[in-house]
C-alpha positions as CSV (number, residue, x, y, z in Angstrom):
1,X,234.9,53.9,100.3
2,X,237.3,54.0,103.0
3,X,238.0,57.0,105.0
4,X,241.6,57.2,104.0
5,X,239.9,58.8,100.7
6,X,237.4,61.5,102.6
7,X,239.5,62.7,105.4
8,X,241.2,66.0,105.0
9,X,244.5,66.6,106.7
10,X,244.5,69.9,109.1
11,X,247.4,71.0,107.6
12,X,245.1,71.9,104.1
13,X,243.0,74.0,106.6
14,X,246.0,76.1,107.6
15,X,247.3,76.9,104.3
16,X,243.7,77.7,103.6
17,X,243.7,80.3,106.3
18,X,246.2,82.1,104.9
19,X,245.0,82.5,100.9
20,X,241.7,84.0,102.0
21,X,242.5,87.4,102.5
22,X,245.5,89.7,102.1
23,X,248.4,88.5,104.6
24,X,249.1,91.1,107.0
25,X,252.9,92.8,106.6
26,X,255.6,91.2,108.3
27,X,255.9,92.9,111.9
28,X,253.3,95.0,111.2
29,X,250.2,95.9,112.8
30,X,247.0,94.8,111.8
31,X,245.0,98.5,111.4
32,X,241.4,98.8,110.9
33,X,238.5,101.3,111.7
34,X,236.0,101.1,114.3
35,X,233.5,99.8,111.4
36,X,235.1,97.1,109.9
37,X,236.3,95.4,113.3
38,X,232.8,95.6,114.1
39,X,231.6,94.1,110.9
40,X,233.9,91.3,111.1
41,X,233.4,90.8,114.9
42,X,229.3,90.4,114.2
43,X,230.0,88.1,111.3
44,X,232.3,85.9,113.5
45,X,229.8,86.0,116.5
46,X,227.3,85.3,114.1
47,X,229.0,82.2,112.8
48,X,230.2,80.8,116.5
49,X,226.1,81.9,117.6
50,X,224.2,81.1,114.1
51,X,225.7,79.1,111.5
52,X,227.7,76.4,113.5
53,X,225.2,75.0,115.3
54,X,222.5,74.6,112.6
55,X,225.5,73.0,110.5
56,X,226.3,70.7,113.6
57,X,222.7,70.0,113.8
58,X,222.2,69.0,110.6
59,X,225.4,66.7,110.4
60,X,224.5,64.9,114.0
61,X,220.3,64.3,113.0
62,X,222.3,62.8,109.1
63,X,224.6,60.7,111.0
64,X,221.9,59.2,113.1
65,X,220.7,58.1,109.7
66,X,222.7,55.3,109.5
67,X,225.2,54.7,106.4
68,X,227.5,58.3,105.8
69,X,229.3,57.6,103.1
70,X,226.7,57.7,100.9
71,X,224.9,60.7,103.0
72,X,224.6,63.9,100.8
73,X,223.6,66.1,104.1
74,X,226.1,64.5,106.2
75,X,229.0,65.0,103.5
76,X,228.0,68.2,102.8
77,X,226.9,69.3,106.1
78,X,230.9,67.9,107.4
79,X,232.3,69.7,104.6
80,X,230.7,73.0,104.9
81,X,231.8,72.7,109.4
82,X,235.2,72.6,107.6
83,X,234.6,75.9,106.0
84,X,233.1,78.0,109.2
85,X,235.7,76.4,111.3
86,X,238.5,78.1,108.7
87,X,236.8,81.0,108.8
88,X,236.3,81.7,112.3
89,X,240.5,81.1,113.0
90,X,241.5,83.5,110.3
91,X,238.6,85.8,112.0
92,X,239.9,84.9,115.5
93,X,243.3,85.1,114.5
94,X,242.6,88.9,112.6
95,X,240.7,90.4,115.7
96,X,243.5,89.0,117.8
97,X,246.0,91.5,115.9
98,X,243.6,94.2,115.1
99,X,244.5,97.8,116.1
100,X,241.4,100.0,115.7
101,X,242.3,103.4,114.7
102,X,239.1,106.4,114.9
103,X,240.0,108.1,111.8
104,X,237.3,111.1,112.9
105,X,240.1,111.2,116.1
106,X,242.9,112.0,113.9
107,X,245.0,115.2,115.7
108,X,246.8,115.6,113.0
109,X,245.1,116.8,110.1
110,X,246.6,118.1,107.7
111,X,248.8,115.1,106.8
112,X,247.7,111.8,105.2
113,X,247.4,109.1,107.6
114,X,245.5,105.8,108.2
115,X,242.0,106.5,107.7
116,X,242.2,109.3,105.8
117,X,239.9,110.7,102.7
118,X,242.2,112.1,100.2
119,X,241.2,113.8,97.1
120,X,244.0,114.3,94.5
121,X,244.8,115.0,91.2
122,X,246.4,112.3,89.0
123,X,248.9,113.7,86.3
124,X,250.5,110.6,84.0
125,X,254.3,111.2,83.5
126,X,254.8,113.1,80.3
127,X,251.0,114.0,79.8
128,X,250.4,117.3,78.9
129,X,247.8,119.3,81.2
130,X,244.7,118.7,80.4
131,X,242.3,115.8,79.4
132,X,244.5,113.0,80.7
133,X,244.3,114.3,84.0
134,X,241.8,113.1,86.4
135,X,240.7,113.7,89.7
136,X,240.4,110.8,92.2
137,X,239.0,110.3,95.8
138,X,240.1,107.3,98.1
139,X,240.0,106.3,101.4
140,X,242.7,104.7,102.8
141,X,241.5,101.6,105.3
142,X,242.8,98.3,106.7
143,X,244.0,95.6,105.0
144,X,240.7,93.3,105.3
145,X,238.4,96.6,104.8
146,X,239.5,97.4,101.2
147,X,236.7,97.9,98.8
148,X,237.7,99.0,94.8
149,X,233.8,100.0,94.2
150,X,233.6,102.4,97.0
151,X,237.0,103.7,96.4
152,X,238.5,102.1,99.9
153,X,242.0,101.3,100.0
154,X,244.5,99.1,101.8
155,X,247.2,101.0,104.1
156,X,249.9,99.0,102.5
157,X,248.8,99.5,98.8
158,X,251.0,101.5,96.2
159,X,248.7,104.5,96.8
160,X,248.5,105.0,100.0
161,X,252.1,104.7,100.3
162,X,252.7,107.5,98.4
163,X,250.1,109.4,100.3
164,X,251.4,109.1,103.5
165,X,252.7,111.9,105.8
166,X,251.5,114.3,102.1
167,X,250.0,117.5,103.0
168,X,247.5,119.5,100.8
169,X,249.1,121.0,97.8
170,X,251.9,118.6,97.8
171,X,252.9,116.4,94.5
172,X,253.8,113.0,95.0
173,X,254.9,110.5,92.8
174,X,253.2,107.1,92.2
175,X,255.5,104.3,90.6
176,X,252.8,102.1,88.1
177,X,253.3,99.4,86.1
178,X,252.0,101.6,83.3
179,X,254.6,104.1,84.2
180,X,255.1,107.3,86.7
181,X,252.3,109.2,87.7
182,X,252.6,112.5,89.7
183,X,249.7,113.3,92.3
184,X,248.9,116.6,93.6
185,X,246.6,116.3,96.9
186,X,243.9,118.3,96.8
187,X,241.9,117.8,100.0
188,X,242.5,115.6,103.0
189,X,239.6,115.2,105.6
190,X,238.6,112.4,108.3
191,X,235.3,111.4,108.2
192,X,234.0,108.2,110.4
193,X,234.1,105.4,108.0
194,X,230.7,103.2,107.7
């Protein structure tokens, strides 16, 4: 087969780079909490330390083996460099821009900021009081930190825009596609974040 057919361009790489995670807002600053830059730091160090090396490894003892285009570890081994190498720009690239933020150093706090835990209370438009509200807990965290299970949330999404700056006791309104809904914040503390 000739290598016109196997070789990916770099451009396919870059675009790549891009879908994998959330892009970060135009201008705008790449936020995140001591915890997650230091989760994503180990796993990049861990890649450049671990992972690459056994990969290259592999690939150089397959190549040594003589014919590659029929060479499953080589093929796979090549394809799979591709993959860490992607991952460790968008890693470089996200650490480059990151702005780590201490939520437990907030001053301020009795407003909603970055990092902040904010319990609230979630009336739909035109509900009655009662049943159909529901009280809700999230944290609000960096773009490459958001976590639905756990309730962690991305400082650009619709919620925690219409957190921001609130103060306890105040009702803010939260544009859905399943209509208006009108939160009252109950509770805003800052925790550290694991």
């Amino acid at each position: 087969m000739s290598k016109a057919f196997t070789k990916e361009s770099d451009e396919l790489d870059d675009e790549l780079d891009t879908e994998e995670a959330a892009p970060l807002p135009p201008g705008g600053r790449n936020y995140m909490t001591p915890a997650g830059h230091a989760r994503m730091k180990a796993e990049l160090l861990h890649l450049l330390d671990v992972e690459r090396p056994e990969v290259v490894r592999v690939v150089s003892w397959a190549a040594s083996n003589g014919d590659r285009s029929e060479n499953g570890d080589y093929l796979y081994g090549k394809k799979r460099l591709r993959e860490i190498d992607r991952r460790i720009r968008f890693l470089t690239k996200r650490l480059d821009k990151a702005e780590v933020v201490d939520p437990s150093a907030q001053q301020n706090l009795e407003q909603v900021f970055f990092g902040a835990t904010v319990t609230y209370l979630r009336r739909r438009a035109g509900a009655r009081p009662g049943p159909a509200d529901s009280e809700e807990t999230v944290t609000i965290v960096g773009i490459d930190e958001v976590d639905p299970p756990r309730r962690r949330v991305s400082w650009i999404s619709p919620i925690a825009r219409a957190l921001a700056k609130a103060r306890e006791g105040d009702l803010v309104t939260l544009r859905t596609p399943a209509g208006v809904d009108e939160l009252e914040v109950l509770e805003i503390a800052y925790v550290a974040i694991d």
